[in-house]
C-alpha positions as CSV (number, residue, x, y, z in Angstrom):
1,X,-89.1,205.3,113.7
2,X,-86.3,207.0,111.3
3,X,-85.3,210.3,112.2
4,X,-85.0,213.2,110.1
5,X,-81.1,213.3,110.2
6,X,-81.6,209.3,109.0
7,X,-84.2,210.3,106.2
8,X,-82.0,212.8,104.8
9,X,-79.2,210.4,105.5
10,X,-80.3,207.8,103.4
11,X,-81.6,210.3,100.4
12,X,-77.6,211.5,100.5
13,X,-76.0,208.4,100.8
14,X,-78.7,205.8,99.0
15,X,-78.2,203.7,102.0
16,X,-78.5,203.2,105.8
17,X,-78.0,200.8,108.6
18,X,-80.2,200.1,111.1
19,X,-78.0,198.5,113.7
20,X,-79.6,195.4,115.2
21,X,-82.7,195.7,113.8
22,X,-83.2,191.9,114.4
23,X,-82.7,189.8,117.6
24,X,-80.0,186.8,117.8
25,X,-82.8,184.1,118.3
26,X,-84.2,184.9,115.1
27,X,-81.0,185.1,112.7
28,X,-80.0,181.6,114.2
29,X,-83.4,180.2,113.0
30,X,-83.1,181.3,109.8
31,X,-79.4,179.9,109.1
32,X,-80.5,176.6,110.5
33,X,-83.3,176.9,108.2
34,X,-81.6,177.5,105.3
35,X,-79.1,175.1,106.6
36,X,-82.0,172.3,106.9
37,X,-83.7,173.5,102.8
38,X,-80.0,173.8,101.3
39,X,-79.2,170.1,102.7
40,X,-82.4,169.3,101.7
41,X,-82.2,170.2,98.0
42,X,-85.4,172.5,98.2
43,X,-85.4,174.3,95.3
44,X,-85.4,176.7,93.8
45,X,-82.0,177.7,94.3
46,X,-79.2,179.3,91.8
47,X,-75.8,178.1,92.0
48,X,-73.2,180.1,91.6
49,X,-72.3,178.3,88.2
50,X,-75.5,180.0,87.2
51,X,-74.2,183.7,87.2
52,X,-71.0,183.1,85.2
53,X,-69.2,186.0,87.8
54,X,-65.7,185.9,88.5
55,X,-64.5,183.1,91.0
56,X,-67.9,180.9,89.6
57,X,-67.6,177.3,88.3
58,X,-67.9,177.4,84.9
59,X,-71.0,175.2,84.8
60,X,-73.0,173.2,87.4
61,X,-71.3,170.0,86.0
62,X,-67.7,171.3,86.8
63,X,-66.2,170.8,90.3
64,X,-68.3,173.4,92.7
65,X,-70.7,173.7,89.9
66,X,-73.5,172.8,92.8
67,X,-72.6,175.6,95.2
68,X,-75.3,177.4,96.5
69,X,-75.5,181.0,95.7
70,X,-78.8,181.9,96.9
71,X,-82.3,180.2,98.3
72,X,-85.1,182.1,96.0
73,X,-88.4,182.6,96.6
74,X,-88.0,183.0,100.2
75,X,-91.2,184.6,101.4
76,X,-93.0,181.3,100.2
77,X,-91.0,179.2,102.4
78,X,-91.7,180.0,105.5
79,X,-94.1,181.9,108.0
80,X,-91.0,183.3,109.8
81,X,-89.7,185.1,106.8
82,X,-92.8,185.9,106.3
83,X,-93.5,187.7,109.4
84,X,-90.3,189.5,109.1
85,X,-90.7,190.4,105.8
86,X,-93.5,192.4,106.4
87,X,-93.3,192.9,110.7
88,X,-93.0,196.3,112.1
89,X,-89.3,196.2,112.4
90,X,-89.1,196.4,108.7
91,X,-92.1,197.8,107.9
92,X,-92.1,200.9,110.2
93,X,-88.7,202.7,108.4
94,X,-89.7,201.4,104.9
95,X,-93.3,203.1,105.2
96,X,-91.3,206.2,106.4
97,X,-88.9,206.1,102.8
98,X,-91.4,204.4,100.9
99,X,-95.2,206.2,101.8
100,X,-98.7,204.4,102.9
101,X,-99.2,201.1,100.6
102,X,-96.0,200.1,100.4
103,X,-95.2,196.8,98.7
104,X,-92.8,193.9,99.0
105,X,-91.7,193.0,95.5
106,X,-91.7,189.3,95.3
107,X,-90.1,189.3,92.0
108,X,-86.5,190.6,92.4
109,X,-84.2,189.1,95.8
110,X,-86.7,187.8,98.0
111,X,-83.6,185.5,98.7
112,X,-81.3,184.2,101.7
113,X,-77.7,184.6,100.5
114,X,-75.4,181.8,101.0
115,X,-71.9,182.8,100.0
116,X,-69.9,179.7,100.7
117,X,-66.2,179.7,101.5
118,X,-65.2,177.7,98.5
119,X,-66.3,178.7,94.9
120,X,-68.1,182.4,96.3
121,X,-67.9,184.1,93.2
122,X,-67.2,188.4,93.1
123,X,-69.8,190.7,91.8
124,X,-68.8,193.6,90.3
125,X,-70.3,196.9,90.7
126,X,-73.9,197.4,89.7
127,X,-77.2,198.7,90.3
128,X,-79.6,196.1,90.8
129,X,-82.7,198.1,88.9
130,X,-80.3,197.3,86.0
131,X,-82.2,193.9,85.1
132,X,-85.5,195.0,87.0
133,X,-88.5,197.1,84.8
134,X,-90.5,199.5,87.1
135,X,-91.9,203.0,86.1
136,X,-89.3,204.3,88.5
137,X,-85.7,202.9,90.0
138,X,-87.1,204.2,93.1
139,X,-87.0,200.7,95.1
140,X,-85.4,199.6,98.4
141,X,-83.5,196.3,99.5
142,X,-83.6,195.3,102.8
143,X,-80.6,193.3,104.1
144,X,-80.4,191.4,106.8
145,X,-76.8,190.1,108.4
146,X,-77.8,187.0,109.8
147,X,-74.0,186.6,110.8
148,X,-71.0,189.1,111.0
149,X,-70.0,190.2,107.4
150,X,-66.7,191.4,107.0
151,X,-64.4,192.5,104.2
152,X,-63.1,188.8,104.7
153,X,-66.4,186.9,104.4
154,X,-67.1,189.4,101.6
155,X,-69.3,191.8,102.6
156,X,-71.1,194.6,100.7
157,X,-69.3,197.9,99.2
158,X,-71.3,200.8,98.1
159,X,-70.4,204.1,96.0
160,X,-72.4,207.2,98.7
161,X,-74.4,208.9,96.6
162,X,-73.9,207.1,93.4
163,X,-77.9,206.7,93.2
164,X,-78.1,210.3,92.4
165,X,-76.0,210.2,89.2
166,X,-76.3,209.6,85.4
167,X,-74.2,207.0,84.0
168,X,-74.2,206.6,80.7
169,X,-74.2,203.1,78.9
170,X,-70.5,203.2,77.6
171,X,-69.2,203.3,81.2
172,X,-70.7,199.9,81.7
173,X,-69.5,196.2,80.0
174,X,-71.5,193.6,78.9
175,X,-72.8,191.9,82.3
176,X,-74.0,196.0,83.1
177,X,-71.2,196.5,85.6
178,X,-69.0,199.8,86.1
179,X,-66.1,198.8,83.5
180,X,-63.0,199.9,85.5
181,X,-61.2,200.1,82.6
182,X,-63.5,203.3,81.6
183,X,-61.6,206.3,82.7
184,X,-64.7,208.3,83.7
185,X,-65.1,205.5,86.4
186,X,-61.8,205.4,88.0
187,X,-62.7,208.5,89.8
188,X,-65.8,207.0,91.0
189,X,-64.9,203.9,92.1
190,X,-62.5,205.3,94.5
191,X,-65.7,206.4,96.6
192,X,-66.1,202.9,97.5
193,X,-66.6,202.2,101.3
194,X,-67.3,198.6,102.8
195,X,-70.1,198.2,105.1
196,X,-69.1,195.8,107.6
197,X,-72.3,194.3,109.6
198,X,-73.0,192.7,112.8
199,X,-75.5,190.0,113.2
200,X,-79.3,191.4,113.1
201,X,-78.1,194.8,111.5
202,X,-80.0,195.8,108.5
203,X,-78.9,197.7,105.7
204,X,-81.4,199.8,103.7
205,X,-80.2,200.7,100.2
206,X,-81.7,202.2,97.1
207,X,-82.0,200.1,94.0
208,X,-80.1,202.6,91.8
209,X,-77.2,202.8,94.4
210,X,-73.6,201.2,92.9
211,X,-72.6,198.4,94.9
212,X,-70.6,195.2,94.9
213,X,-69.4,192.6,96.6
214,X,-65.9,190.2,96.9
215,X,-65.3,186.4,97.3
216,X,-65.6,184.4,101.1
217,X,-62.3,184.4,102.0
218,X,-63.2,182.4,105.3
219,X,-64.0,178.6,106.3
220,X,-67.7,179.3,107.1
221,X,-70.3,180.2,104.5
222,X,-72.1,183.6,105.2
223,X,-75.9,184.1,105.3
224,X,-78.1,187.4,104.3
225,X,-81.6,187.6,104.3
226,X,-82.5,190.2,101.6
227,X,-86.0,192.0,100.2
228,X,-87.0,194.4,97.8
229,X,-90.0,197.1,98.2
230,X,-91.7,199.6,96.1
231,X,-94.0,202.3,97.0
232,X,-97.6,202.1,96.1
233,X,-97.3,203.8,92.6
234,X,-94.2,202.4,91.2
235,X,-96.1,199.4,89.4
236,X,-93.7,197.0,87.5
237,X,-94.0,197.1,83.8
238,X,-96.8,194.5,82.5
239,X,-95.2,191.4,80.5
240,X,-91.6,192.0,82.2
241,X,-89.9,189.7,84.9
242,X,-90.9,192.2,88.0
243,X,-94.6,192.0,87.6
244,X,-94.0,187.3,87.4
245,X,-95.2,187.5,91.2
246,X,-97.6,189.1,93.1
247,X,-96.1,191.7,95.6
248,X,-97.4,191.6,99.2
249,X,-98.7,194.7,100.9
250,X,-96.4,196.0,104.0
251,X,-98.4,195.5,107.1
């Protein structure tokens, strides 16, 4: 159960760790696992020649144009991510943000994360409701650190707060990241904390909250385990890319 202080925490702030949320035995399974699909070729994957980021292989035919950025659709691939996806650990403090009949949105992460230590590109800072189409941006990502993430291995940064303010769309450049050359930004962007994880902590964070993320800097490739929820009422929009998959009810 969330406290208050942790409710009112995360409506401040647009995010929240819940410190080992997850047990050892379980994070280990799920790197081996995604160590066994990735080995494996089990698709569907995207490569980070896919996202044309900074750091990224130009295509997949360059050299490193095959490495791994993240295994999709991971609710279908196992019953284990399954059962976490939807278990009480998660599903107790997302019912508590979210209200009854909340949903797992199939449709947008639903991912592991596999940033390798060689051709990990940087993502700039963003909201990811910027490419998603829901009646509200009220949505939540659940990330799980399924290893230590550092500011080395490239962990997340976020903007406190930024989830709360309008942006308008000449502070943002083509990919929809915060241009830092825009001066209005320059204030903002020196907000940014990093939020270093151990493994099995979880961080909550809304869908409109500004956040980004630098390059592996290490020799082993780091592993996150993310999902996306709605609440009941925030239906995606018909015909768009968030309403492709069927979203699965929070047990």
């Amino acid at each position: 159960m969330l406290s208050t202080q942790q409710i009112a925490r995360f409506a401040r702030d647009g995010y929240l760790i819940l410190p080992g949320l997850a047990d050892t035995a379980l994070c280990r399974q799920i790197v081996a696992d995604a160590r066994q699909w990735l080995a494996q070729d089990r698709q569907p994957i995207e490569y980070e020649a896919d996202v044309d980021y900074p750091g990224s292989p130009a295509s997949r035919a360059a050299e490193g144009g095959l490495t791994a950025r993240r295994l999709l659709q991971a609710y279908s691939r196992s019953s284990l991510l399954q059962q976490w996806a939807t278990g009480p650990a998660l599903a107790q403090p997302l019912l508590q943000l979210l209200g009854p009949g909340a949903m797992l949105a199939q449709a947008h992460h639903n991912c592991i994360m596999t940033k390798q230590p060689a051709y990990s590109s940087a993502t700039g800072w963003h909201r990811d409701i910027r490419y998603w189409s829901y009646r509200r941006p009220e949505l939540i990502s659940a990330w799980l650190a399924l290893g230590d993430e550092t500011e080395t291995n490239g962990c997340l940064w976020v903007i406190p707060g930024s989830q709360l303010l309008p942006i308008g769309p000449e502070r943002f450049d083509r990919r929809l990241f915060l241009s830092a050359e825009h001066p209005a930004n320059r204030s903002l962007l020196q907000q940014a904390l990093p939020v270093p994880l151990r493994q099995g902590d979880v961080l909550l964070f809304h869908a409109n909250l500004f956040h980004a993320a630098g390059r592996n800097g290490t020799g082993m490739t780091k592993y996150s385990l993310v999902f996306t929820y709605r609440d009941a009422a925030n239906q995606p929009l018909p015909g768009s890319r968030s309403a492709s998959l069927a979203d699965i009810p929070l047990s």
